[in-house]
DOVO-473643 format. One record per residue (C-alpha): residue number from 1; x, y, z. Coordinates in steps of 0.05 Angstrom, whole numbers, plus 5000, padded with zeros to 4 digits. Layout:
BEGIN
resi:NUM	c1:X	c2:Y	c3:Z;
...
This chain:
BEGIN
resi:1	c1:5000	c2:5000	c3:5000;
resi:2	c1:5034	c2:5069	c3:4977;
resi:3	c1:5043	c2:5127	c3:5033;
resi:4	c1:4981	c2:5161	c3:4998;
resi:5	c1:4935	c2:5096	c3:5005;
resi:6	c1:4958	c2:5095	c3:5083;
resi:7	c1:4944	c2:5166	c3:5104;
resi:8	c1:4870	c2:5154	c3:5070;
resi:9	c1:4855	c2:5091	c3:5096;
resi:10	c1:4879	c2:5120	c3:5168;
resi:11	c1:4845	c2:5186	c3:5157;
resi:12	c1:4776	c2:5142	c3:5131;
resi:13	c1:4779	c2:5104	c3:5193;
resi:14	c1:4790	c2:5154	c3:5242;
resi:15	c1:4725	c2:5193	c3:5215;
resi:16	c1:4680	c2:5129	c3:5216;
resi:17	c1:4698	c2:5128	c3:5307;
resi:18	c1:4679	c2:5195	c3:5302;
resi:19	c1:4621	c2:5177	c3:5271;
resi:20	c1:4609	c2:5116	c3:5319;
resi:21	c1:4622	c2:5168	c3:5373;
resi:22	c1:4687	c2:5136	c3:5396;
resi:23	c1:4717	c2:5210	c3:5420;
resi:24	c1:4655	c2:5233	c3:5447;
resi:25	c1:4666	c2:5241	c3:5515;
resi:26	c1:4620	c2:5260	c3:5577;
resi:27	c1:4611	c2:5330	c3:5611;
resi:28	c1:4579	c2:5331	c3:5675;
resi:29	c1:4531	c2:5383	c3:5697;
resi:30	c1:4487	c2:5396	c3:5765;
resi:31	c1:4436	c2:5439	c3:5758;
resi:32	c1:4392	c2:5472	c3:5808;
resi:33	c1:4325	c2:5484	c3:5767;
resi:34	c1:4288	c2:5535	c3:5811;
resi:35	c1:4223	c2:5573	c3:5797;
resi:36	c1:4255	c2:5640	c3:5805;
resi:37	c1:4325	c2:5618	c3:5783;
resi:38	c1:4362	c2:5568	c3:5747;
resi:39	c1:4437	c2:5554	c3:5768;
resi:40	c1:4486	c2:5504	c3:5734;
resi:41	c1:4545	c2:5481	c3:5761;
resi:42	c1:4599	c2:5448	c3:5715;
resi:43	c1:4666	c2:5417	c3:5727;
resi:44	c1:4660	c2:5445	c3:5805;
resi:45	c1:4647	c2:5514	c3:5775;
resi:46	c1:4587	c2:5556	c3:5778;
resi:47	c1:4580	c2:5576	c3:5709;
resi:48	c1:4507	c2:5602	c3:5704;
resi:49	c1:4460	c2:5636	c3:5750;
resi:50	c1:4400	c2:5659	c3:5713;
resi:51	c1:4330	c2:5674	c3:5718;
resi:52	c1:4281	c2:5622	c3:5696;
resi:53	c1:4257	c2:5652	c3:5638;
resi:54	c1:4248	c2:5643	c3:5568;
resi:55	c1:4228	c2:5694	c3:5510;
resi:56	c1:4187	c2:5662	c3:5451;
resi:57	c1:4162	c2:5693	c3:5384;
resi:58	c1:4090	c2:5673	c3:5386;
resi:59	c1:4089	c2:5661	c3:5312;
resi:60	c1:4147	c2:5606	c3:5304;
resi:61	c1:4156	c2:5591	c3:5380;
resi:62	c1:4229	c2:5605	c3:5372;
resi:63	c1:4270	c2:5628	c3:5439;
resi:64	c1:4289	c2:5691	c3:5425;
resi:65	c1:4322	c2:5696	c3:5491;
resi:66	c1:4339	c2:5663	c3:5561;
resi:67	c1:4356	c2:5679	c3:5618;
resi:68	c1:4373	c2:5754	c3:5640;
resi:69	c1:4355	c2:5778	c3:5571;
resi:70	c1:4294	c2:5745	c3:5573;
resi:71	c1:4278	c2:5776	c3:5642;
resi:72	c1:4290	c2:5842	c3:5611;
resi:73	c1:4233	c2:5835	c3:5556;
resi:74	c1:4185	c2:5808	c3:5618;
resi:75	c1:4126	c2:5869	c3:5618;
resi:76	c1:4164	c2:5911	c3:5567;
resi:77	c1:4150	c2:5861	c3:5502;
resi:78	c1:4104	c2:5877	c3:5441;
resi:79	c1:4047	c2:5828	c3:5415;
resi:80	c1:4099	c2:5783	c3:5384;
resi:81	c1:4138	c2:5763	c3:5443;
resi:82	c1:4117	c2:5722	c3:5495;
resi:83	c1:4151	c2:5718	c3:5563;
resi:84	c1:4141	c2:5658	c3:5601;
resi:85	c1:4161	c2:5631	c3:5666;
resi:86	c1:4169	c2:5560	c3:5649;
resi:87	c1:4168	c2:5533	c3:5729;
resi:88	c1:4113	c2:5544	c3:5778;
resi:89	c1:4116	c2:5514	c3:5841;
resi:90	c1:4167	c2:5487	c3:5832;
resi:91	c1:4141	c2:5440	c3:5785;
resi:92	c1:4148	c2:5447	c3:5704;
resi:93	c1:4083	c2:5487	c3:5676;
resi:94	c1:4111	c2:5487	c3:5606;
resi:95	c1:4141	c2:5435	c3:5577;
resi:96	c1:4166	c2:5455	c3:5514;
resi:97	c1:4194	c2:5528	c3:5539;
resi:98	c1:4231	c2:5486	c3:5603;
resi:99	c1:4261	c2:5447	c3:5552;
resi:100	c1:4291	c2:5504	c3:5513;
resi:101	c1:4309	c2:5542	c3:5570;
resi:102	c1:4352	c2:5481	c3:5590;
resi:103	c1:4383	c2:5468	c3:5525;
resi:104	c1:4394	c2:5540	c3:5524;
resi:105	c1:4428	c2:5546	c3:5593;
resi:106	c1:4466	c2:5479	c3:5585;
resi:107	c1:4501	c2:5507	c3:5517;
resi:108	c1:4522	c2:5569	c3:5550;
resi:109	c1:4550	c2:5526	c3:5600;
resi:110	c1:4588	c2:5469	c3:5556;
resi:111	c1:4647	c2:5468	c3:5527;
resi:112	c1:4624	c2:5434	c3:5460;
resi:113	c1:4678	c2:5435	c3:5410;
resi:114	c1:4654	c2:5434	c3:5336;
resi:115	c1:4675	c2:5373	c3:5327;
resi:116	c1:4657	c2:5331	c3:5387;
resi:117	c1:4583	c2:5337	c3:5419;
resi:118	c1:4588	c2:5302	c3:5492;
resi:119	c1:4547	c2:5264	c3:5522;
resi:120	c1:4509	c2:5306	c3:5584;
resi:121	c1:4513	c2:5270	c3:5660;
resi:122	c1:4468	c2:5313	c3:5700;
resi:123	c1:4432	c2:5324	c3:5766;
resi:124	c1:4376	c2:5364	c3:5776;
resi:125	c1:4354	c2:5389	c3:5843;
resi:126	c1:4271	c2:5378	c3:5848;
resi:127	c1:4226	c2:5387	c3:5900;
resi:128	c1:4218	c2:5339	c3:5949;
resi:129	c1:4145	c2:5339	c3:5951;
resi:130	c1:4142	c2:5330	c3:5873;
resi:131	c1:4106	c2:5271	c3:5844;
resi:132	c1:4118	c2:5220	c3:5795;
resi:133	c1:4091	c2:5263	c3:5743;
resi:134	c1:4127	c2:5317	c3:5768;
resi:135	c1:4192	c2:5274	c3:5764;
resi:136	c1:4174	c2:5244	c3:5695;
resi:137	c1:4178	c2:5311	c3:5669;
resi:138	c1:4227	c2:5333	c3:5691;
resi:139	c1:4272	c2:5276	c3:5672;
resi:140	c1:4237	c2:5280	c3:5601;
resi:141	c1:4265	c2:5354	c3:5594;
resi:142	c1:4332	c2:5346	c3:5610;
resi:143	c1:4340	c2:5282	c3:5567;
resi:144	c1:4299	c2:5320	c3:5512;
resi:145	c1:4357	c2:5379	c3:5528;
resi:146	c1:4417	c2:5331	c3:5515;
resi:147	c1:4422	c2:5282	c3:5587;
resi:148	c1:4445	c2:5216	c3:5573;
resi:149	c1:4451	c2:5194	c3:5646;
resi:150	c1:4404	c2:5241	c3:5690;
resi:151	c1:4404	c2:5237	c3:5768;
resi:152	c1:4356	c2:5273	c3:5808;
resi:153	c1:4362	c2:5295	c3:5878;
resi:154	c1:4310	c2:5332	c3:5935;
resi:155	c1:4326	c2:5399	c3:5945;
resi:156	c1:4336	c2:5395	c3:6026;
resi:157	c1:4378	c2:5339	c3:6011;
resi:158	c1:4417	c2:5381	c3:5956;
resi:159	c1:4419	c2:5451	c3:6005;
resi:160	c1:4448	c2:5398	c3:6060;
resi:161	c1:4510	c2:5382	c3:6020;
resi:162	c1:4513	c2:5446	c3:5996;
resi:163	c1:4526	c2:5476	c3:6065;
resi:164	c1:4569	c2:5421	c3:6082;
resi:165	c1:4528	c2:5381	c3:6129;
resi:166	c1:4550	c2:5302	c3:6132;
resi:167	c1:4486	c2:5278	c3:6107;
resi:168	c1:4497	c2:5206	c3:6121;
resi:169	c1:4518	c2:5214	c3:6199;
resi:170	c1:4464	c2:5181	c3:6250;
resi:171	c1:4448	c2:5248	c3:6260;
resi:172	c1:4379	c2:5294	c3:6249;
resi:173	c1:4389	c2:5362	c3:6210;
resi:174	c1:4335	c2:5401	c3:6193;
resi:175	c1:4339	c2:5446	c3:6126;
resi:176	c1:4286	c2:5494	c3:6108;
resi:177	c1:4294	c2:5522	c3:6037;
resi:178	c1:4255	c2:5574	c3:6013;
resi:179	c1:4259	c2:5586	c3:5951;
resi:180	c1:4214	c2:5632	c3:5891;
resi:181	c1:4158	c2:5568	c3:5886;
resi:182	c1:4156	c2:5527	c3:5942;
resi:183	c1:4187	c2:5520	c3:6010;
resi:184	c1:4227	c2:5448	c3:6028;
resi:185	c1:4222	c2:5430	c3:6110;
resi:186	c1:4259	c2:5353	c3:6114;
resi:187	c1:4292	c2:5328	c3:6165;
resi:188	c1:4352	c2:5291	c3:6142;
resi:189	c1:4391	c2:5230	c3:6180;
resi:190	c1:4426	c2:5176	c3:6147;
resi:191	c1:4432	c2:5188	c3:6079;
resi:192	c1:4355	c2:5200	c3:6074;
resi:193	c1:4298	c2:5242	c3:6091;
resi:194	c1:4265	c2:5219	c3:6153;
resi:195	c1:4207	c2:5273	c3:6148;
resi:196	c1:4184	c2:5325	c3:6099;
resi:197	c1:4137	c2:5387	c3:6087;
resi:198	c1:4135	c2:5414	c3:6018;
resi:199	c1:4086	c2:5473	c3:6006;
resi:200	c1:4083	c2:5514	c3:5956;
resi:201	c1:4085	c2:5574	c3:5990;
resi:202	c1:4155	c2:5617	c3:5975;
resi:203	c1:4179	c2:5671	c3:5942;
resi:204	c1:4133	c2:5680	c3:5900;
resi:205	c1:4074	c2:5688	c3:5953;
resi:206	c1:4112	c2:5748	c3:5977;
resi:207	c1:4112	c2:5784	c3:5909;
resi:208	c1:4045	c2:5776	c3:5899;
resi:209	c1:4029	c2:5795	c3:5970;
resi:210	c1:4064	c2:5856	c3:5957;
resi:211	c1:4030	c2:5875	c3:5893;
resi:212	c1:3966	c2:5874	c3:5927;
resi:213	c1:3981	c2:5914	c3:5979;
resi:214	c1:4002	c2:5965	c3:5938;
resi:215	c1:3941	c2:5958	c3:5896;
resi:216	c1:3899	c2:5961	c3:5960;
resi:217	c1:3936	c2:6007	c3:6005;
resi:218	c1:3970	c2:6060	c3:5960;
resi:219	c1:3916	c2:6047	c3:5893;
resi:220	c1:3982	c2:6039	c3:5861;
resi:221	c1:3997	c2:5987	c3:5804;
resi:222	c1:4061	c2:5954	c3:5806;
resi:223	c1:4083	c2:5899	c3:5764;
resi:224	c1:4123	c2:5836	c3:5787;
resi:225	c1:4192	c2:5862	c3:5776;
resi:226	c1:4175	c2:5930	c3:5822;
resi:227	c1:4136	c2:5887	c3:5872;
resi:228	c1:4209	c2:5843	c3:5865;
resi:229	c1:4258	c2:5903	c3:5883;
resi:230	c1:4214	c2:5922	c3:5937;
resi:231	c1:4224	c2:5851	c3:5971;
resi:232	c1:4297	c2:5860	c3:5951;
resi:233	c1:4307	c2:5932	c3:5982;
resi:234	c1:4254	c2:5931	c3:6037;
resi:235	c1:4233	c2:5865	c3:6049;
resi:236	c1:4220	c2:5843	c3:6123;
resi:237	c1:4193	c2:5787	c3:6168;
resi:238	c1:4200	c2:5840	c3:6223;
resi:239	c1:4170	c2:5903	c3:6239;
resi:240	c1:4230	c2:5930	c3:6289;
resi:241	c1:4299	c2:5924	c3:6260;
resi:242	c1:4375	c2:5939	c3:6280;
resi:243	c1:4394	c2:5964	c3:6223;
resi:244	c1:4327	c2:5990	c3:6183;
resi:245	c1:4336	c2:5999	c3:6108;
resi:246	c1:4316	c2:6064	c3:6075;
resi:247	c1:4239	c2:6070	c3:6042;
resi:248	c1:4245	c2:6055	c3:5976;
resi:249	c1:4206	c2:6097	c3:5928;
resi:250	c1:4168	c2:6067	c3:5889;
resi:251	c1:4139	c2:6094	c3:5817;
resi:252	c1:4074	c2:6071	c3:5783;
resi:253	c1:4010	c2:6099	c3:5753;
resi:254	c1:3949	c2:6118	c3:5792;
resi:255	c1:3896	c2:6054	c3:5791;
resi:256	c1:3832	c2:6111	c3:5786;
resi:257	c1:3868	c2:6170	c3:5752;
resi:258	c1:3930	c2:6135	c3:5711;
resi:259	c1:3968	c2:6203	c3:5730;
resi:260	c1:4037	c2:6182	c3:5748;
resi:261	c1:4058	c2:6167	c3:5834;
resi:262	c1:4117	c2:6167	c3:5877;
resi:263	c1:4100	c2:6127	c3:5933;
resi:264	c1:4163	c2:6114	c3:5996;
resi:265	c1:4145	c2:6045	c3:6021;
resi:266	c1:4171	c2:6030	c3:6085;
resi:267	c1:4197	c2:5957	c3:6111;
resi:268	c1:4142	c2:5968	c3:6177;
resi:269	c1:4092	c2:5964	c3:6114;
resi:270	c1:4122	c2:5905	c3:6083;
resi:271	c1:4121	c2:5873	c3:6148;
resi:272	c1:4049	c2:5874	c3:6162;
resi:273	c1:4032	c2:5850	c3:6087;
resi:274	c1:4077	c2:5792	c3:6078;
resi:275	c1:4055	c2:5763	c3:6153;
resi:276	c1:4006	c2:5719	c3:6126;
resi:277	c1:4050	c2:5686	c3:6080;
resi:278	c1:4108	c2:5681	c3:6134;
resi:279	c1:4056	c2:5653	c3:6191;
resi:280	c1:4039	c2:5595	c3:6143;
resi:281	c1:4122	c2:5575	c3:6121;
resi:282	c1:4124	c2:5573	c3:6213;
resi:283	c1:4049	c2:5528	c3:6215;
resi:284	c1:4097	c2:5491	c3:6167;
resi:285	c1:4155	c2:5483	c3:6206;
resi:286	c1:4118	c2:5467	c3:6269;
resi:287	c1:4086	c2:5409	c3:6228;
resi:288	c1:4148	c2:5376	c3:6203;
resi:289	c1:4182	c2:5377	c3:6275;
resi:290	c1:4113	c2:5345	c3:6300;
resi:291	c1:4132	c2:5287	c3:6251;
resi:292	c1:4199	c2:5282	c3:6268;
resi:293	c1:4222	c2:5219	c3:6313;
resi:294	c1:4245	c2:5247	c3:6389;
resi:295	c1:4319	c2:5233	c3:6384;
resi:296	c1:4328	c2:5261	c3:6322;
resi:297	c1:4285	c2:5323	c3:6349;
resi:298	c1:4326	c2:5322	c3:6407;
resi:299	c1:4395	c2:5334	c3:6355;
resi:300	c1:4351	c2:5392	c3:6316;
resi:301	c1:4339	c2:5424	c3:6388;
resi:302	c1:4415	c2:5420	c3:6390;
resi:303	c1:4440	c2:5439	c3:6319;
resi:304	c1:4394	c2:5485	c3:6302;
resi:305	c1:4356	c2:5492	c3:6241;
resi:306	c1:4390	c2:5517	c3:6179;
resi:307	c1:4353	c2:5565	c3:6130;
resi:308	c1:4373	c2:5565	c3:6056;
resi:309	c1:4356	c2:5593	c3:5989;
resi:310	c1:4335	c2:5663	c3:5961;
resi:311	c1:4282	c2:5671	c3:6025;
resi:312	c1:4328	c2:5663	c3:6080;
resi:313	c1:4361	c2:5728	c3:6061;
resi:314	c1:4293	c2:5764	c3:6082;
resi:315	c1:4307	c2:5812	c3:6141;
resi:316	c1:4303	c2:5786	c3:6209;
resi:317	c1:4262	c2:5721	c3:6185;
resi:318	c1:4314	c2:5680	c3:6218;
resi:319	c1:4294	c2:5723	c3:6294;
resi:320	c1:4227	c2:5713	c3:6271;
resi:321	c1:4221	c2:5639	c3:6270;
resi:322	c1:4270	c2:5633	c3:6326;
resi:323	c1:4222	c2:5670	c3:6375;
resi:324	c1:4161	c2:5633	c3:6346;
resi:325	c1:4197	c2:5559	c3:6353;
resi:326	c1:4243	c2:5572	c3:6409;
resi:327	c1:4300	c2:5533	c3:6369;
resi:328	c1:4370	c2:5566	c3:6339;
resi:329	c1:4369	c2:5585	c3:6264;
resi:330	c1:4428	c2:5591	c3:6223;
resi:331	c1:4423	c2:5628	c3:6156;
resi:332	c1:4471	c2:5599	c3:6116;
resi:333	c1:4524	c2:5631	c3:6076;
resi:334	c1:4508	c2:5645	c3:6006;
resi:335	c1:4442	c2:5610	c3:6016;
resi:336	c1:4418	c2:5622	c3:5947;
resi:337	c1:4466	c2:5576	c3:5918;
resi:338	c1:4467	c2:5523	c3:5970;
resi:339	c1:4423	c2:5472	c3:5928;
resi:340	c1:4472	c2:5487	c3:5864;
resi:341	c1:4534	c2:5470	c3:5905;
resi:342	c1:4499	c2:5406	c3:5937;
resi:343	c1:4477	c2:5381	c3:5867;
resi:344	c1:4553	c2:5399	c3:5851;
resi:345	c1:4572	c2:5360	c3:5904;
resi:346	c1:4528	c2:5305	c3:5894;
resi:347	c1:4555	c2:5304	c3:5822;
resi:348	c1:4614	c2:5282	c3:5844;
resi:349	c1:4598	c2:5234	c3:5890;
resi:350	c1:4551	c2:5194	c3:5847;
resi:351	c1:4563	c2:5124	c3:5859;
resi:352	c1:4567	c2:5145	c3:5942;
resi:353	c1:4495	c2:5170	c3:5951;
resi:354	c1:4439	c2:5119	c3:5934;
resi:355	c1:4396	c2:5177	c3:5948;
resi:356	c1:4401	c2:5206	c3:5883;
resi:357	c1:4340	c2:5183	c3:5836;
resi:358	c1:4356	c2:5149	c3:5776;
């Protein structure tokens, strides 16, 4: 065989593996898929932390955006884009937009070459009070998005790990993760959840609680990203704090009039119109200790209870539940990302945790 005939028959073969997917190799990606967030961790870095939002043309359906960008267009969009939230409750509403939205967040997270597509290992933080519908979908979307080999794992579970508690110690933790669509209570010993309270009551709640108030109170209308800031800026679960934020002024058009307002809001106020919401997240908490065996109720009593996600950064909520409970809570650090960094962790430590769903 000449030199020519060689290099050919080598070149000829070496196409065909590609072909038979011989290079392709596997990238492994945790995911926390939130209502109000998605976050994706890949090779132990967090690489994307964006809202949970997708921007379709209603003509074609084609995503015209994800993300941040998306978020942007949310209120502001003509008759041609639609804005959707593809998670409520923590559960998928939309199928089809979930699915893009995770394709979408997964290729601005991979490192695919042009030549080589890999093959997706994931795990997906879920609720833990989802059911097998719930989970079906779920599972459907991410293979649908790329996963060859998709793990799923609770959320208390997931914010455990990701605030470095020892999950499979004889030993009862209690998370509480509140996050934009539902709030996770489970107590956690050995590797598995003992007992649980998922209610889908969160984040969300809030926002709207807040809208109406300023609907009702000021005869102001405010849209969900202004009913958002004021959460963000004067957001409290009490109405007498150390260090009181400033009103926040908030701008909107006159529900009887249209004229334009400019209305301070004060934290006191936000206080009194989110304590609904917050009394039912404590009947919550109550309830899951009620189900929880004595000695491991006897460990909560002395670890504490730790509060994760976006809601544990609400002002004095952790003082709040404290005096209501009469047991020590710890706000994690960086809660909002402690159920990316447990799925991150969990990631890693696949064939360790037969708690993961498969």
């Amino acid at each position: 065989m000449c030199p020519g005939q060689c290099c050919g028959h080598i070149l000829s073969r070496f196409n065909k593996q590609i072909r038979m997917g011989l290079f392709s190799f596997t990238q492994e990606v945790a995911m926390d898929l939130g209502t109000a967030n998605t976050i994706v961790v890949c090779n132990g870095k967090m690489v994307v932390d964006e809202p949970s939002m997708v921007a379709l043309d209603r003509r074609t359906d084609k995503v015209l955006a994800i993300g941040q960008k998306a978020r942007e267009m949310h209120g502001k969009a003509h008759d041609n884009i639609r804005t959707v939230r593809p998670l409520r409750e923590g559960v998928i509403a939309d199928f089809n937009a979930a699915e893009q939205m995770m394709r979408g967040f997964i290729k601005m997270a991979s490192s695919r070459s042009r030549w080589f597509t890999p093959s997706l290992r994931m795990v997906i933080g879920i609720p833990s009070g989802s059911t097998e519908v719930e989970i079906r979908a779920v599972r459907d979307s991410a293979e649908h998005a790329g996963g060859r080999d998709v793990y799923l794992i609770f959320e208390p579970m997931a914010a455990a790990l990701g605030i470095g508690i020892d999950v499979l110690r004889p030993e009862g933790n209690m998370i509480v993760d509140i996050g934009g669509g539902t709030t996770e209570i489970a107590v956690i010993s050995l590797g598995g959840i003992v007992s649980n309270k998922s209610i889908r009551i969160a984040g969300d709640d809030l926002t709207a609680d807040i809208q109406e108030y300023m609907r009702r109170q000021h005869n102001v209308k405010v849209g969900e990203r202004t009913a958002e800031q004021i959460k963000i800026n004067v957001g409290s679960a009490l109405t007498t704090l150390d260090n009181p934020p400033e009103d926040f002024i908030v701008h909107g058009p006159n529900q009887m009039t249209a004229l334009p307002m400019e209305v301070p809001v004060s934290y006191q106020e936000i206080a009194h119109c989110i304590d609904r919401t917050i009394s039912k997240m404590e009947a919550a908490i109550l309830s899951a200790l009620e189900q929880t065996p004595p000695e491991l109720y006897a460990d909560i009593v002395r670890n504490g209870i730790y509060l994760t996600g976006g809601g544990a950064l609400m002002r004095g909520l952790d003082r709040r539940l404290e005096d209501k409970i009469n047991i020590a809570f710890h706000v994690s650090e960086d809660p909002l990302h402690a159920v990316a960094r447990g799925t991150g962790v969990a990631l890693k430590n696949v064939e360790r945790f037969n708690f993961l769903i498969r």
